[in-house]
MIDOSE-1310 file (N, C-alpha, C; in nm, 2 decimals, decimal comma, always signed):
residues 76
xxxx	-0,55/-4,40/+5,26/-0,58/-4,41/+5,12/-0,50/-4,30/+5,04; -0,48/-4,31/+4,94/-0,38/-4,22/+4,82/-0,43/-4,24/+4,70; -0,45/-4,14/+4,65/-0,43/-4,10/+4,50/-0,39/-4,04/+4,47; -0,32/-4,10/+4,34/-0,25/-4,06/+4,22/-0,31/-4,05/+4,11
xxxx	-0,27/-3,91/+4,05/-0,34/-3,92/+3,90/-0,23/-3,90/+3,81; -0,24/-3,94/+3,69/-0,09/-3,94/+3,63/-0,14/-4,00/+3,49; -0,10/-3,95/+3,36/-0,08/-3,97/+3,23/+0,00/-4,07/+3,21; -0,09/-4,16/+3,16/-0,02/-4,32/+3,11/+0,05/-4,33/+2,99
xxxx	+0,03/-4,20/+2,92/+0,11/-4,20/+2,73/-0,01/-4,22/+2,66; -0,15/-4,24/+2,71/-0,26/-4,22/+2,63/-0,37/-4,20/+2,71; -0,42/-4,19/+2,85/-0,48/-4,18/+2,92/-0,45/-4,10/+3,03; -0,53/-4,03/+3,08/-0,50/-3,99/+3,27/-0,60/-4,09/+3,33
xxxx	-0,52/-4,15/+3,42/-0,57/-4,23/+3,49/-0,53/-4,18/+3,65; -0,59/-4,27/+3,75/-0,57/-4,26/+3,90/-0,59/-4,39/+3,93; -0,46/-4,38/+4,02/-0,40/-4,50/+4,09/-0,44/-4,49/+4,22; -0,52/-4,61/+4,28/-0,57/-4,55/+4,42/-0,51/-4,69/+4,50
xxxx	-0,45/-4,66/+4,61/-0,37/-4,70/+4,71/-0,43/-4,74/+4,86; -0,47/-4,83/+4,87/-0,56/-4,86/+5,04/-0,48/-4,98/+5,08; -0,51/-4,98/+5,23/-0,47/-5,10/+5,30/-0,64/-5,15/+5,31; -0,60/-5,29/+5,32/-0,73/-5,37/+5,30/-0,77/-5,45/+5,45
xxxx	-0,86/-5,52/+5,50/-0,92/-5,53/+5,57/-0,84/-5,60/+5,64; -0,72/-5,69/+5,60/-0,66/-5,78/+5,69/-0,51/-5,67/+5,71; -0,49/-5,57/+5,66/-0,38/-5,48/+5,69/-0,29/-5,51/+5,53; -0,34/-5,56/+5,44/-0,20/-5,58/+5,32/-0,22/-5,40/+5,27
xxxx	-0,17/-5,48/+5,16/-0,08/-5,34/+5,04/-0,24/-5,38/+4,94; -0,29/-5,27/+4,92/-0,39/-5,25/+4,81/-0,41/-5,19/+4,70; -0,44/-5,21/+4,57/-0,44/-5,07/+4,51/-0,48/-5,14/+4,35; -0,57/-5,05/+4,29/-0,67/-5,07/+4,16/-0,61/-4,93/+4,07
xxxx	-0,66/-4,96/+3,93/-0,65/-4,82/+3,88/-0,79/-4,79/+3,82; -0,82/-4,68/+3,81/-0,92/-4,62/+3,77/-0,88/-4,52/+3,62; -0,98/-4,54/+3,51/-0,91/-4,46/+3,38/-1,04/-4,31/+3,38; -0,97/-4,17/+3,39/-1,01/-4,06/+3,37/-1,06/-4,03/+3,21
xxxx	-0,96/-4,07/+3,13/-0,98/-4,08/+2,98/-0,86/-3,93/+2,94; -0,96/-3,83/+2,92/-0,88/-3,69/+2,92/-0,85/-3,67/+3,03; -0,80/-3,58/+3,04/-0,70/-3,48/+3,16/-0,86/-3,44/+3,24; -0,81/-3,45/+3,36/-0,96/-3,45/+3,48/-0,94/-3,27/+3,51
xxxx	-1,01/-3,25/+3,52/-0,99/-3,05/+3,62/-1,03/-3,14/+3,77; -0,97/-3,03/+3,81/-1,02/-3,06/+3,99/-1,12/-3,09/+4,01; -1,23/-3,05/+3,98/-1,37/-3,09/+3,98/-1,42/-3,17/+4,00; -1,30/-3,25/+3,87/-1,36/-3,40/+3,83/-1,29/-3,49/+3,93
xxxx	-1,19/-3,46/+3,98/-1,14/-3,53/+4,07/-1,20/-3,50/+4,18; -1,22/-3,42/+4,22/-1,34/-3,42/+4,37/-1,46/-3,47/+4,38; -1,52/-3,47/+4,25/-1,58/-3,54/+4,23/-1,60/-3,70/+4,26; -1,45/-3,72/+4,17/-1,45/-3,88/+4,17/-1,42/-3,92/+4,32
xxxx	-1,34/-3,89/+4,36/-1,28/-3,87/+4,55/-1,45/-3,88/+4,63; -1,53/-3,84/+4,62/-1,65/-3,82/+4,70/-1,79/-3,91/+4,62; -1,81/-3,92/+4,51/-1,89/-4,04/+4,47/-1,85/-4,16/+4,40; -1,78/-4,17/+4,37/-1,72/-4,27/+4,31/-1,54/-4,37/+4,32
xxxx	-1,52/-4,31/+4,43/-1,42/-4,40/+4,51/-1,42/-4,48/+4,57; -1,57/-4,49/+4,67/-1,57/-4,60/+4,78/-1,65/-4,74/+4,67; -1,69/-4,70/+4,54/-1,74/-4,87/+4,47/-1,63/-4,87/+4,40; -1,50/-4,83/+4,34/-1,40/-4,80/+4,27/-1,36/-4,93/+4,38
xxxx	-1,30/-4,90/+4,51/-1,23/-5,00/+4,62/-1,32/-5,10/+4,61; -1,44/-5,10/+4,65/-1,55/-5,20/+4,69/-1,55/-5,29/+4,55; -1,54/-5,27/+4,46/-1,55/-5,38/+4,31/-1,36/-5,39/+4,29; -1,30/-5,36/+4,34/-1,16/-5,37/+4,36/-1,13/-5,55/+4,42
xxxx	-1,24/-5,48/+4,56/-1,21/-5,57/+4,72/-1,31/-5,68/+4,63; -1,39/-5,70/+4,61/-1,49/-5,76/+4,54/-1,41/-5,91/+4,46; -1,34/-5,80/+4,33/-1,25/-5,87/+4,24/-1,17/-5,97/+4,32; -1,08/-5,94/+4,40/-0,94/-5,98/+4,48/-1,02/-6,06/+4,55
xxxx	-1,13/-6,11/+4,62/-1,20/-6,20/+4,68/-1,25/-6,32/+4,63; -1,32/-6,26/+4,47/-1,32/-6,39/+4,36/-1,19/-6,46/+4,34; -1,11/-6,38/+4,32/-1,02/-6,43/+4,23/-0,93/-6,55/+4,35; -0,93/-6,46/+4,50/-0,83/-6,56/+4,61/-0,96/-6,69/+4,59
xxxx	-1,08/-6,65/+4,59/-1,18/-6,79/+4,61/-1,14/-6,89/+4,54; -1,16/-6,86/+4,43/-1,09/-6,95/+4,22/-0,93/-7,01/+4,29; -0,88/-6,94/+4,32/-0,77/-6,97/+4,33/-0,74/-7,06/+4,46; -0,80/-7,04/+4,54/-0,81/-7,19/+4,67/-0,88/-7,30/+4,68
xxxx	-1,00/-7,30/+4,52/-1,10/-7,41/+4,48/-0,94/-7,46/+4,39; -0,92/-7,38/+4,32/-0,82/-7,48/+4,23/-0,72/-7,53/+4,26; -0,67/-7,51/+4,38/-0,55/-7,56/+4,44/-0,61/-7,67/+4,49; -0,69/-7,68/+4,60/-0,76/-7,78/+4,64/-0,80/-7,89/+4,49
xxxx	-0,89/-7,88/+4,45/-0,86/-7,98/+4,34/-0,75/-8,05/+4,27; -0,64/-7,95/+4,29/-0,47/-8,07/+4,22/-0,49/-8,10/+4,36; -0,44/-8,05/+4,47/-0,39/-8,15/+4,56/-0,46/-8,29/+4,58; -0,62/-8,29/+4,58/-0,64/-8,38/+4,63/-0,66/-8,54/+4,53
């Protein structure tokens, strides 16, 4: 897993990077707002990263589901 924190031109945000359950390429952003101090980032790293991935993994599960109901319906 990796994070990045990095100034978007109006935000600091962090870019967080995982391989997912079947082995792909993963990755969500998360918005800090102002500029984080370390703190805030160790913070976020230790309570707030593992539901950051988990409503990530969450999202990307709906979305493949929607997307294999709707295929199935043109094909058939």
């Amino acid at each position: 897993m990796k994070l990045t924190v990095y100034f978007d031109g109006t935000y600091w945000c962090g870019l967080v990077e995982y391989e997912g359950l079947c082995g792909d390429y993963r990755a969500t952003k998360y918005v800090f707002g102002t500029e984080p101090k370390n703190s805030e980032i160790e913070e976020f790293v230790h309570l707030k990263l593992q539901d950051v991935v988990d409503k990530n993994d969450q999202n990307l599960l709906h979305k493949n589901s929607t997307a294999n109901i709707e295929y199935k319906e043109k094909k058939g």
